[in-house]
C-alpha positions, 0 to 999 in steps of 0.5 A, spaced: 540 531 488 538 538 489 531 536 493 534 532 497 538 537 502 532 541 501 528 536 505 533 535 509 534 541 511 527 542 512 527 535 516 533 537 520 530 545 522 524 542 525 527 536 529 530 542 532 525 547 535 524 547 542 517 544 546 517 543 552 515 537 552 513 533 558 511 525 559 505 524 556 499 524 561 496 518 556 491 522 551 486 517 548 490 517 542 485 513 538 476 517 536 473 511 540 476 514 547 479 507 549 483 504 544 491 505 546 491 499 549 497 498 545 504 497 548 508 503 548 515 503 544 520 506 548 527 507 547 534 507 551 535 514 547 533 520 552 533 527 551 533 534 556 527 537 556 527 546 557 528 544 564 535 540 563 531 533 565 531 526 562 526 525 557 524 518 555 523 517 549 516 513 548 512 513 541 505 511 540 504 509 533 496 507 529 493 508 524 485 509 523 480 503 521 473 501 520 471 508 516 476 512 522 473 509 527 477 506 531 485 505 531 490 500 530 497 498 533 502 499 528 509 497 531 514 501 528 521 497 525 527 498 529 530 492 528 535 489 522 529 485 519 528 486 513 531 492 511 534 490 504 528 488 501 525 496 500 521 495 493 514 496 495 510 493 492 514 486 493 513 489 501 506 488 500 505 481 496 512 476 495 509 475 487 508 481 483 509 482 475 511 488 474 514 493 468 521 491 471 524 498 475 522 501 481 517 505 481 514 502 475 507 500 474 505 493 477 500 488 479 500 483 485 499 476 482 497 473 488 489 475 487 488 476 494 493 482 495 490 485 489 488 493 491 482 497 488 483 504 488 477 509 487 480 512 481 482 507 476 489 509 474 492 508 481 491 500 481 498 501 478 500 504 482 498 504 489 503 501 493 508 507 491 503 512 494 500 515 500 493 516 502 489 518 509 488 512 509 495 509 509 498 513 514 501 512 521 499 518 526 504 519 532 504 521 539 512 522 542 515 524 548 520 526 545 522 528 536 522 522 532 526 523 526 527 517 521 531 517 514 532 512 509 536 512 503 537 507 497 541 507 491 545 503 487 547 504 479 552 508 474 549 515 471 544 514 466 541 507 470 542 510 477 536 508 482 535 512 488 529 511 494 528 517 499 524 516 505 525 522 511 520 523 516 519 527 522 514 528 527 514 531 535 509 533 540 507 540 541 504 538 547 502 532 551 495 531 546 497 535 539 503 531 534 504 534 527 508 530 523 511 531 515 513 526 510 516 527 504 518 520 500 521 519 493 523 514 488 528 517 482 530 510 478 533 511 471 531 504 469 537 499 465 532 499 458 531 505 454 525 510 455 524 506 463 525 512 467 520 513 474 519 519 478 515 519 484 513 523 489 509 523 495 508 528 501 505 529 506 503 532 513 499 531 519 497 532 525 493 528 530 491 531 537 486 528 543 485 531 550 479 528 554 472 527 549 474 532 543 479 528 537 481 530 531 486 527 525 488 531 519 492 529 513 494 533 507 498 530 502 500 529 495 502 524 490 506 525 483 508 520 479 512 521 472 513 514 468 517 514 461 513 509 458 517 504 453 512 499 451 517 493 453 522 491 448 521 489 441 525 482 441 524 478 447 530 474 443 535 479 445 534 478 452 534 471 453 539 469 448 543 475 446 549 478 449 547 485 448 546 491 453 540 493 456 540 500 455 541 498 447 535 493 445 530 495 441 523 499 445 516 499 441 516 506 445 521 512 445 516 517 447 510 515 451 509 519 458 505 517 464 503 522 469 499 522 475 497 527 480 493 526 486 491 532 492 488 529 499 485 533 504 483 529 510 480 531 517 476 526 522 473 528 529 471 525 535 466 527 541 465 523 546 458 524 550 456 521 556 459 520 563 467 519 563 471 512 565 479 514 566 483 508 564 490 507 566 494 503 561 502 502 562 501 508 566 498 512 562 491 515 563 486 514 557 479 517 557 473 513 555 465 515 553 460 511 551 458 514 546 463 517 541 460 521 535 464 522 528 464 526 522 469 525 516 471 530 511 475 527 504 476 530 499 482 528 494 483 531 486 486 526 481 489 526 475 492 521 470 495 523 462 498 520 457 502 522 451 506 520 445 509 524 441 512 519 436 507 514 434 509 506 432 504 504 428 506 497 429 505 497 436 498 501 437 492 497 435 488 503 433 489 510 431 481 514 433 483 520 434 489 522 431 495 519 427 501 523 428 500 524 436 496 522 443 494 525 448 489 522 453 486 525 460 482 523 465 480 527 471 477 527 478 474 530 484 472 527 490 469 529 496 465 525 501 463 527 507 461 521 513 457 521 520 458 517 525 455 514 531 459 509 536 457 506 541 462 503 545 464 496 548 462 495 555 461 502 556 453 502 556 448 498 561 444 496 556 449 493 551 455 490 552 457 490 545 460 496 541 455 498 535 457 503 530 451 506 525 453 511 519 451 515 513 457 516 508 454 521 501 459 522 496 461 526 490 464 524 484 466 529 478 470 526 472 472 530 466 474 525 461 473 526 453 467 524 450 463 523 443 459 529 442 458 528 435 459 522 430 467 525 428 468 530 434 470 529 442 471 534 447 473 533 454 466 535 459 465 534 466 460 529 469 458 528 476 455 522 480 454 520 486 452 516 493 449 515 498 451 509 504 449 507 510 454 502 515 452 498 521 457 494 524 457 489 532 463 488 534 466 485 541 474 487 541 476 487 548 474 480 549 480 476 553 480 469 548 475 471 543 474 478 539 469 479 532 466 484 528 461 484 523 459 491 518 455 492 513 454 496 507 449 499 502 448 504 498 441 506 498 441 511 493 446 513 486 451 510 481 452 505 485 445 504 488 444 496 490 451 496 492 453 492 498 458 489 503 457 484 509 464 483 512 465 478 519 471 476 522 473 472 528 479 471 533 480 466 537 486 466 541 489 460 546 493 462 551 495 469 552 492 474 547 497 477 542 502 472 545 499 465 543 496 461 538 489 461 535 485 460 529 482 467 525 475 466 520 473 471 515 468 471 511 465 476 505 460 477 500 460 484 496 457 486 491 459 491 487 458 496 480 465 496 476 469 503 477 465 508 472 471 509 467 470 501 465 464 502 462 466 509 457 472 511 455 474 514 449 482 514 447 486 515 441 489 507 442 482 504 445 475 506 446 470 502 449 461 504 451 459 498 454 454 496 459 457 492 466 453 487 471 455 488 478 460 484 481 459 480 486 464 476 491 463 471 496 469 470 500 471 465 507 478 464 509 480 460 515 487 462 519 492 458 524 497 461 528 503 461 532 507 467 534 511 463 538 513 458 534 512 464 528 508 460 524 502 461 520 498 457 515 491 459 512 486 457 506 481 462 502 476 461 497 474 466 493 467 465 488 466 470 482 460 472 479 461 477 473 469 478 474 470 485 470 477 485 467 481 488 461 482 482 455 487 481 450 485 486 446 486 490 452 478 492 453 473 490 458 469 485 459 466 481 463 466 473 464 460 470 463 460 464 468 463 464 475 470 463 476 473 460 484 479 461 486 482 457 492 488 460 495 492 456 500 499 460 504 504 458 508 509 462 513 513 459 518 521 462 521 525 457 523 531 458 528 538 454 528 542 458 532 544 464 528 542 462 522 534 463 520 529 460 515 524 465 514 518 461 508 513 464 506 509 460 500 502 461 496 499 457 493 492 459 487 488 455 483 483 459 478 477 454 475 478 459 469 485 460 468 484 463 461 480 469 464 484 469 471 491 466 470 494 466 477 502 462 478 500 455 482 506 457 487 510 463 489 515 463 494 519 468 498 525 465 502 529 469 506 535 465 509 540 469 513 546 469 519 544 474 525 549 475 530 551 481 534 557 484 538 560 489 543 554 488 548 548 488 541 552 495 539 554 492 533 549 487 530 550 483 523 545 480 518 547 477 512 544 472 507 540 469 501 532 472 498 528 469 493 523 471 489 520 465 485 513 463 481 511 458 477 509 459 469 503 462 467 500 466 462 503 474 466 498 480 464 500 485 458 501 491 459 497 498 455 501 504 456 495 508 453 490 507 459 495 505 464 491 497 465 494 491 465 490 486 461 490 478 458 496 476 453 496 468 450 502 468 447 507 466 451 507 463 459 512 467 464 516 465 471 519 460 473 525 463 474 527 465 481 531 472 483 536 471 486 538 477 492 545 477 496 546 482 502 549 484 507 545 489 513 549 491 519 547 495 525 551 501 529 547 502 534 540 506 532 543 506 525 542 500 520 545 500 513 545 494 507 549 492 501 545 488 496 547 485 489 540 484 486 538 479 482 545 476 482 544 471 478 542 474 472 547 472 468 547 465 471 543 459 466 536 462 463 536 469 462 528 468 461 527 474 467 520 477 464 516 479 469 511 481 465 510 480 457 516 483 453 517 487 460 524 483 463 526 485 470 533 489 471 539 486 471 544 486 476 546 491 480 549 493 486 545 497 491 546 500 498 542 504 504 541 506 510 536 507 515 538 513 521 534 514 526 533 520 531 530 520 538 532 528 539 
């Protein structure tokens, strides 16, 4: 626990330095110059400035798209909502199979949820981190502080999730900001232990044409790696304690590091626009120039001090220990040119054109004779140009297009063609309308698929690009809060880890047609909130996917003493039906086929209770309830079963001084 009022204390000292802030006279916050027009988050709170004045506590929020070109508003979760449902993974799909603890290794089994990182061992592991691309930039009237806490088990099965933020504005245009998140979840199985940490600091600052955003941050994950149980029977069947059933591992340890160093600028050139939005004046330019700066170093290990021969298919390398390594270093550096909408008389379109070079290192053990490894460094790398149209400030209908290609390295030939379309009936962000999407990529499998060499598997193949043809379609209703859409993904050499958890690739095309639902109904004060995907593959023994996954939230809301007390308390489901869930590979970290057993078909049940005291919001949850209800199938993945039942409580704290 000692970390834990570590950063507190760090937290609580910085909300404590006194600025002298004063109302914000609306610096574009965003590179392009004119993107705020998102709606300001104002609270009832209010602090005295230097001068013993009210200050209202207004909070801009976005995070950076297109390449770092442009913003988008990100709104900021000051309600009950859905506080109680903390696992990120499940906050980035409703459908997951995962390794059954927090912080464990995962894989969304909703296809078009699926993330692909750069450096391959993350895709595991993704939603668990923070990245540049991933964070919320600030810019306050007053010090924003918010603290969420998580926790729920006895001694040697505890779990507990941190989350502390803190951010404040040095001046009217210049934030800074620090994050420190971290899970610390001990698991019920023996050898499940996950350790996580993220932080991050950054800053954002924009006065008239000159902007800039700058991220450090570093992720550190340390996961036991137990191999699943040995006999699925005990589970389903049996009457024995977790933490005393059989593991195939006791010694296996994943670790993974990663270090990011961001800095993005903006120059606007040409004559200056003042816009006011909601007060606030904002400066426009009709051309915006950008260079990009990414470097990140990342790591991933695994070792095996006790080998169980029964459960490793091959033994390379050494028969008594394993110790497998991978690095990288990655630094990219993009240019780009912006020509804002309606900002040029000779085009009424936005435009953006750009250049991105990157560089690869690896440093990964390679086959340097017919009996003898060493880990050596290779280097690739590429170049890429972007050109993008896009029409955003329409009243009805807003579009984009983008285009990739790499023109020159590794992945020479590459490309990416994206559009987007919105059309909205009524007013803009408050109507109902219809979004089209369409995409066809190209691309060459991630570097590692191709070599690798490890004391379990090892594999030196030659991939064929892969390539995708993507459409969606989308129907929506804000105000009757209801959403309906289709997408239909075509894939032609569908790169993946098969059953003996090596890659490969299909040999004829695979469709995925995959329809969702979402729709929150109201009955006085109680909600049904839905949210139903459904997924075919025409290749199920390539790419299984559950045919249905649900997500159903059903709760009572209520509030009290003038909405100084509000209360939510209610049912959520996690459910979908059988098919054949991946396996799981500790040494090389990746999910891969498995034909022995289908898994699903068993909902997980969830009873909470949330309550909030003015700007202070708590939970108490008592997960997976019924776990000791009828079917104890509860495998999420193969021989990985999800934890029992556990009682688990939290709050959220929010600071506006």
């Amino acid at each position: 626990m000692k970390q834990y009022f570590i950063i507190l204390a760090l937290v609580f000292g910085l909300s404590t330095i006194s600025f002298a802030q004063r109302k914000l006279s609306g610096a574009s916050i965003g590179p392009d110059g004119k993107s705020m027009s998102q709606k300001s988050k104002k609270d009832d709170s209010k602090m005295l400035d230097s001068l013993g004045y009210n200050v209202e506590s207004v909070i801009k929020t976005w995070k950076l798209t297109d390449m770092n070109s442009s913003v988008r508003e990100f709104n900021l979760d000051t309600v009950l909502g859905e506080i109680q449902n903390y696992n990120p993974i499940y906050q980035k799909s409703i459908s997951n199979s995962y390794l059954g603890n927090l912080g464990a290794a995962y894989q969304s089994n909703i296809y078009i949820d699926r993330e692909k990182d750069e450096f391959l061992f993350f895709d595991a592991y993704r939603a668990y981190m923070d990245k540049p691309e991933d964070i919320v930039y600030f810019n306050t009237t007053t010090p924003y502080t918010r603290l969420f806490y998580e926790t729920g088990g006895p001694k040697g099965q505890s779990e507990n999730l941190l989350k502390v933020l803190q951010t404040q504005n040095i001046s009217p245009n210049w934030n800074f900001g620090i994050k420190y998140d971290l899970i610390s979840s001990d698991g019920q199985y023996q050898n499940q232990k996950t350790k996580l940490y993220d932080l991050t600091v950054f800053s954002s600052y924009k006065k008239r044409n000159y902007g800039m955003n700058l991220v450090l941050n570093m992720n550190r994950i340390n996961a036991n790696e137990n191999g699943g149980v040995v006999n699925d029977d005990l589970v389903t069947d049996g009457d024995e304690e977790p933490e005393n059933i059989q593991i195939n591992l006791t010694e296996g340890k994943s670790k993974l590091t990663n270090f990011n160093l961001f800095m993005n600028h903006s120059y606007g050139i040409g004559k200056e626009r003042e816009i006011v939005i909601e007060k606030d004046t904002t400066y426009s330019y009709a051309i915006d120039l950008l260079y990009t700066l990414n470097y990140g170093k990342n790591s991933w290990q695994f070792k095996d001090e006790n080998l169980n021969k029964e459960f490793y298919p091959n033994f390379f390398l050494n028969q008594n220990s394993t110790f497998d390594k991978v690095e990288q270093v990655m630094v990219k550096n993009t240019f780009q040119i912006v020509f804002n909408e309606n900002e040029n008389k000779w085009i009424r379109l936005g435009a953006r054109f750009g250049i991105e070079s990157e560089f690869l290192k690896y440093n990964l053990r390679r086959n340097v004779s017919q009996y003898a490894w060493q880990q050596k460094d290779e280097n690739i790398h590429n170049n890429q140009l972007v050109a993008s149209l896009f029409s955003l400030s329409g009243k009805s209908v807003n579009w984009k297009a983008v285009g990739k290609y790499v023109f020159e390295g590794y992945r020479q030939n590459d490309f990416d063609l994206d559009y987007q379309l919105t059309k909205w009936f009524g007013e803009k962000n408050s109507g109902h309308g219809f979004k089209l999407s369409g995409r066809l990529e190209s691309t060459t499998p991630n570097y590692i698929m191709e070599k690798y060499y490890g004391n379990h598997q090892q594999w030196d193949l030659k991939l064929d690009k892969q390539n995708e043809l993507r459409a969606g379609v989308e129907y929506f209703n804000k105000k009757y809060r209801f959403k309906i859409g289709a997408n239909f993904c075509q894939i032609d050499n569908y790169t993946y880890f098969g059953l003996q958890a090596t890659p490969e690739q299909a040999s004829s095309g695979i469709s995925v047609l995959t329809g969702y639902l979402q729709k929150n109904f109201k009955l006085g004060n109680f909600y049904l909130n839905q949210s139903l995907v459904g997924q075919n593959s025409s290749n199920e023994k390539v790419l299984p996917l559950p045919t249905l996954s649900i997500y159903s939230n059903n709760y009572y809301k209520n509030e009290f003493f003038n909405g100084a007390l509000g209360i939510q308390t209610g049912v959520s489901i996690h459910y979908n039906t059988s098919f054949y869930a991946p396996d799981y590979m500790p040494a090389t970290g990746q999910f891969f086929l498995q034909d022995q057993k289908e898994l699903g078909d068993y909902p997980k049940v969830n009873v909470y209770f949330n309550f909030r005291i003015k700007r202070t919001r708590l939970f108490v949850m008592y997960e997976h309830a019924n776990a000791s209800i009828g079917s104890k199938n509860y495998f999420s993945a193969l021989h990985y079963p999800i934890n029992p039942s556990m009682l688990k409580y939290g709050l959220i704290w929010t600071f506006y001084n």
